[in-house]
C-alpha positions, 0 to 999 in steps of 0.5 A, spaced: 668 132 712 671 132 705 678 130 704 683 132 699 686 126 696 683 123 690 680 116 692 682 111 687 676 109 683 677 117 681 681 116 675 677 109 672 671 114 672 675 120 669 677 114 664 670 111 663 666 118 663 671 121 657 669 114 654 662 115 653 664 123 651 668 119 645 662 115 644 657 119 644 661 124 640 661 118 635 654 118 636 652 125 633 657 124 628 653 119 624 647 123 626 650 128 622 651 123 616 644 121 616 642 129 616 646 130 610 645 123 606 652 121 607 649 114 609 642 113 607 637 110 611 630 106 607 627 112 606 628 120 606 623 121 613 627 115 615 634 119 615 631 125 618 628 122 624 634 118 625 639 124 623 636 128 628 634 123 634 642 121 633 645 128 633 641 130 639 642 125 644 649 125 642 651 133 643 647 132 649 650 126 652 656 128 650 656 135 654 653 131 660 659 125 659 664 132 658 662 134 664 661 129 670 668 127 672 669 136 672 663 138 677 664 140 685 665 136 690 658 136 692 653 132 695 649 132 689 655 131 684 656 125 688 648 123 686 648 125 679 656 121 678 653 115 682 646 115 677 651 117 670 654 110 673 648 107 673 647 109 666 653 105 663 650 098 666 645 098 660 650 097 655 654 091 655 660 094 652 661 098 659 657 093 664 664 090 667 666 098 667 660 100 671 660 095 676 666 097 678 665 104 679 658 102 682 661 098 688 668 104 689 662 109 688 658 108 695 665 107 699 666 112 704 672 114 703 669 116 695 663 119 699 667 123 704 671 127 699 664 129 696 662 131 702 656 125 702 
């Protein structure tokens, strides 16, 4: 049974996913400087792999990081935040952030209003 009150780790997570979108959005943007030569790597292959590989996972993380706090209250919304989540452990910078949200994600009140 899905309830319509927001549980209360929503909000941290709407602020934790917006971090990572800015985060990731800064992480295409130094791509996008590598590709253009703005900041020079060692060598011009060096810069194009970088440039590239930069760009690319910034857009890519940035949609998905845009888009997770926005999805449907779904069993698998649910899974897929709880994974996103999991994602922030491997950086230090939102370790504290993400073990909060791990621990608040698998309440049940979190789980009811998806659904879970």
């Amino acid at each position: 049974m899905m309830t319509e009150q927001r549980p209360a780790g929503f909000n941290v997570f709407l602020a934790y996913s917006l971090s990572l979108a800015l985060a990731y959005f800064l992480v295409a943007g130094l791509g996008v400087l590598f590709l253009t030569g703005v900041v020079p790597a060692e060598t011009e292959a060096e810069s194009l792999i970088m440039g590239v590989v930069m760009t690319v996972m910034g857009v890519g993380l940035f949609g998905v990081s845009v888009a997770m706090p926005f999805l449907p209250r779904t069993k698998a919304a649910w899974i897929g935040q709880l994974l996103f989540i999991g994602m922030g452990t491997s950086s230090c910078c939102w370790l504290p952030l993400s073990i909060y949200l791990l621990i608040a994600w698998t309440k049940p009140e979190v789980k009811a209003y998806y659904g879970a």
